[in-house]
C-alpha positions, 0 to 999 in steps of 0.5 A: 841873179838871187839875192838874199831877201833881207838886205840893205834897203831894209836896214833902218841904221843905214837910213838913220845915218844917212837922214842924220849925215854921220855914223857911228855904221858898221857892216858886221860880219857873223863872227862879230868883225865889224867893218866902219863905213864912211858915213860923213864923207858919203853924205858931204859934197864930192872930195878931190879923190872923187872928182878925179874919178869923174874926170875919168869918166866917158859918156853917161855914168850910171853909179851904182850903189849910188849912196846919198849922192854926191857923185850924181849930184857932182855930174849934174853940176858939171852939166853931165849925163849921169843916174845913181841907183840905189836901193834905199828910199832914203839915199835916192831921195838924197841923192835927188835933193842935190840935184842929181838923177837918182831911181831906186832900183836894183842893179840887177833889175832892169834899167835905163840905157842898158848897153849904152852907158859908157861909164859904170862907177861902183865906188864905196865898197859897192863891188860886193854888192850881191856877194859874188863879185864876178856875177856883179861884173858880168852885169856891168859888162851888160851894161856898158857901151862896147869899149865901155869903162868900169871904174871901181873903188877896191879895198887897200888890203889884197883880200877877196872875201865873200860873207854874211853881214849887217848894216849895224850902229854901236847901239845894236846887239848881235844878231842874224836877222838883216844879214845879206850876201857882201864881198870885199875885193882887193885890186889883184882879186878884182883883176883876177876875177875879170875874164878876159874875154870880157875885159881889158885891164885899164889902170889902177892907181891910188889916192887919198888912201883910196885904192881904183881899178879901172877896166874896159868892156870887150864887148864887141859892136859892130857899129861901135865908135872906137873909145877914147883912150882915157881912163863903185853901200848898198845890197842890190836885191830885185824889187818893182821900181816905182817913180821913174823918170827917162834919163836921156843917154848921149 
């Protein structure tokens, strides 16, 4: 996977906001369309929509695009196996401060427990990470147990774009420098981009004005447990981690 070179792990206003726990932050596409991202609640404790989706975890949780970490830091609470990545310096030192398990890396690099995390959560737009929704799907596949649970968090509008944009706060002109690969996917788009012969069509469902699908790896193992029944901003682009820690997955 190729991502673009210049993406949001170098967007200073990304990291402004995060360290100050607020906005103003857009993601602006080149035409100038600027889309709010949800700083404040990013950097708060995790809310009731959130702590619905982690009761529809299994196993171990890899959150990717992890943020600042509520999510992570909600898990440990619970006395759950879970690991946020990130590729901001700022959101993984974050997300550790509040306890949780965090690496700054890629999902596209290699990481911990590959094939055994039996929930992958890409939440907070993170669904357009790298651009191309179907090569970030592909990659979860990879990453989940066999029957393992992908929960994503969709955009409330039926829309399956691909752009350039930037990480941008009121104070900053237009530019192209900084831009990188993003995508927004709807619910209906999610769904017809996951291949069947890879995926199984869980739920979806809607709260807090907040839109969730949730979908199961095919990928077969023969001495895979059957799954239980029960029912995810950043730009990830391939860097050399540093500072790593083994997270035990049970």
């Amino acid at each position: 996977m190729t991502t673009s070179p210049a993406a949001w792990a170098g967007a200073d206003p990304y990291a402004t906001a995060l360290r100050a726990g607020r906005g103003p932050l857009f993601l602006r596409r080149t035409d100038g369309w600027l889309l709010p991202l949800d700083v404040e609640r990013w950097c708060a404790h995790a809310d009731p929509v959130d702590l619905d989706v982690l009761d529809r975890c299994e196993g171990a949780v890899l959150d990717v695009g992890c943020g600042p970490g509520r999510l992570v830091a909600a898990l440990a609470a619970r006395g759950r196996t879970g690991l946020g990545i990130d590729v901001s310096e700022t959101a993984v030192h974050s997300a550790v401060r509040l306890g949780g398990e965090a690496l700054r890396r890629s999902v596209f690099d290699p990481l911990p427990g590959e094939g055994l995390w039996g929930t992958v959560l890409l939440m907070d737009g993170s669904i357009g990470i790298g651009g191309d929704p179907r090569v970030l799907l592909d990659r979860v596949a990879a990453l989940l147990c066999p029957g393992g649970l992908l929960i994503a968090e969709t955009a409330a509008v039926d829309i399956d774009e691909r752009v350039e944009v930037q990480v941008v706060d009121v104070f900053d002109s237009p530019g192209s420098d900084g831009a990188f690969p993003w995508a927004r996917l709807g619910t209906p788009a999610l769904l017809r981009l996951a291949r069947p012969k890879r995926w199984t069509y869980v739920g979806q469902w809607i709260s807090g004005g907040r839109c969730f699908a949730a979908l199961r790896s095919r990928r077969a193992s023969s001495s895979a447990e059957p799954a239980k029944s029960t029912a995810v901003i950043s730009s990830h682009r391939v860097r050399k981690p540093s500072g790593d820690s083994p997270v035990p997955i049970r």
